[in-house]
KOLMILUM-59027 format. One record per residue (C-alpha): y, z, x. Coordinates in Angstrom, 3 decimals, padded with zeros to 6 digits, always signed. Example, Ala and Ser with C-alpha at 12.3 -4.5 7.8 and 13.67 -1.06 7.14 Angstrom:
2
<r><north>-004.500</north><up>+007.800</up><east>+012.300</east></r>
<r><north>-001.060</north><up>+007.140</up><east>+013.670</east></r>
This chain:
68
<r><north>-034.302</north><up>+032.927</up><east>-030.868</east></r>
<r><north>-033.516</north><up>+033.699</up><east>-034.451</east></r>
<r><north>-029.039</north><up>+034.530</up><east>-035.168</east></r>
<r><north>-028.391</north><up>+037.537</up><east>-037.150</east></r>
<r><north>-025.906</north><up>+036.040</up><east>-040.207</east></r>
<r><north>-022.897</north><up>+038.137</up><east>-041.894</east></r>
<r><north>-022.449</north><up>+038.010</up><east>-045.659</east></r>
<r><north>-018.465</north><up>+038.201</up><east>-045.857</east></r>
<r><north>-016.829</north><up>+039.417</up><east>-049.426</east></r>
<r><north>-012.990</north><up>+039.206</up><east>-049.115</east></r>
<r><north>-011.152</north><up>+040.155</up><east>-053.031</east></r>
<r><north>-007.686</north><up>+041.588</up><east>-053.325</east></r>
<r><north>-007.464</north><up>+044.305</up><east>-056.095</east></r>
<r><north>-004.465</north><up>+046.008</up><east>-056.223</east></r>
<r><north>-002.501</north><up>+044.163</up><east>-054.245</east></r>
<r><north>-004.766</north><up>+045.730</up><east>-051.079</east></r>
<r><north>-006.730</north><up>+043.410</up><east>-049.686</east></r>
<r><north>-010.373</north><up>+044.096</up><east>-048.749</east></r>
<r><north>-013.294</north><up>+042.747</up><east>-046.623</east></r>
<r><north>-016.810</north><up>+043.788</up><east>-047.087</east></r>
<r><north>-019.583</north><up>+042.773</up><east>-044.118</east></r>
<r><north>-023.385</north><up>+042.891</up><east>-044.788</east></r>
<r><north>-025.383</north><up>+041.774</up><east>-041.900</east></r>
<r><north>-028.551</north><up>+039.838</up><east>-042.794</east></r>
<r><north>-031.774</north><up>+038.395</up><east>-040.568</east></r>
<r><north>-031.527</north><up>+034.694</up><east>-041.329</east></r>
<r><north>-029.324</north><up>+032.158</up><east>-043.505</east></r>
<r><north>-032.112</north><up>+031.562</up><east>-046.138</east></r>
<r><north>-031.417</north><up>+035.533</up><east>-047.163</east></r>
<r><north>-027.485</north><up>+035.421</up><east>-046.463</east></r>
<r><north>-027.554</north><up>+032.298</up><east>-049.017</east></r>
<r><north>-029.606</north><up>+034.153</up><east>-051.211</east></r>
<r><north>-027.473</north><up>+037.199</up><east>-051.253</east></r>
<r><north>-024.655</north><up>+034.767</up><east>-052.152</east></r>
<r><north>-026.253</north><up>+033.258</up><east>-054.994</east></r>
<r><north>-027.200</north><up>+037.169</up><east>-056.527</east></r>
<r><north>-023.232</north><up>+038.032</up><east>-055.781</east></r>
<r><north>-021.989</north><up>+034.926</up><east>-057.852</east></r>
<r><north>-021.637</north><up>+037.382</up><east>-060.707</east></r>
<r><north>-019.395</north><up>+040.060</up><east>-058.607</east></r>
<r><north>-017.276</north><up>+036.665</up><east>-057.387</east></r>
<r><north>-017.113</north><up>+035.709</up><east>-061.553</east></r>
<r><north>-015.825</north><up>+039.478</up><east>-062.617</east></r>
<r><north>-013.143</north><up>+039.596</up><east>-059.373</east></r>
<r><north>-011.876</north><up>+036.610</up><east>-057.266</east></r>
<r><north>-013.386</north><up>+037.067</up><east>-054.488</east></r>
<r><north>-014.139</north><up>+034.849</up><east>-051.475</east></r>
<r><north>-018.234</north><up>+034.659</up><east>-050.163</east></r>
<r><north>-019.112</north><up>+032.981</up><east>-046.396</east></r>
<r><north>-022.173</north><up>+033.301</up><east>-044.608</east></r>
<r><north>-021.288</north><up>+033.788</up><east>-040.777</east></r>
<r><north>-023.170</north><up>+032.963</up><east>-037.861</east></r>
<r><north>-022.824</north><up>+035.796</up><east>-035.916</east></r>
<r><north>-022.926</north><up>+035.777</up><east>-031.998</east></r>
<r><north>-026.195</north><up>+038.345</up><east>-032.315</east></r>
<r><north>-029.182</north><up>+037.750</up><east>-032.492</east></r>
<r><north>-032.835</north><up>+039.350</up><east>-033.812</east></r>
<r><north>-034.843</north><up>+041.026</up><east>-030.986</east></r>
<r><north>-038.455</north><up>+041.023</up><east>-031.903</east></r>
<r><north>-039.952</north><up>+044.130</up><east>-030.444</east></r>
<r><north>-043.576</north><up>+043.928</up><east>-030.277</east></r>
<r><north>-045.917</north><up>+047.327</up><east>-031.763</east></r>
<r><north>-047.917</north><up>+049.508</up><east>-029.161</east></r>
<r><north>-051.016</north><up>+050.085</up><east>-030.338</east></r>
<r><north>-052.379</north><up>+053.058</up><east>-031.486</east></r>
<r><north>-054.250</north><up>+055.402</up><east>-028.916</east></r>
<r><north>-058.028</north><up>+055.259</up><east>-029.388</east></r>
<r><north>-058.570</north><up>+051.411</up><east>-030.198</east></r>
């Protein structure tokens, strides 16, 4: 059973706070998708977490074609 991870992005801009959520299949790509949003954290303070989330991936096998 493979969990579904959240990317969380919490920044404040004018004096509103905001939370962004990006769901992502496994923790290898949520830590990737931190290390490619360093840059956005650099320009605005901004807060990244990868969260476990209670979800997880449902691999649905393919029929096969008709005829084979």
């Amino acid at each position: 059973m493979q969990y579904l991870y959240i990317l969380a992005i919490s920044y404040i801009t004018n004096n509103h706070a905001y939370t962004s959520h990006i769901l992502l299949e496994s923790r290898h790509a949520c830590q990737n998708a931190i290390r490619a949003a360093e840059e956005l954290s650099d320009a605005i303070p901004a807060d990244l977490a990868c969260v476990k989330s209670d979800k997880y991936k449902i691999i649905k096998p393919k029929l096969r074609p008709e005829g084979m």
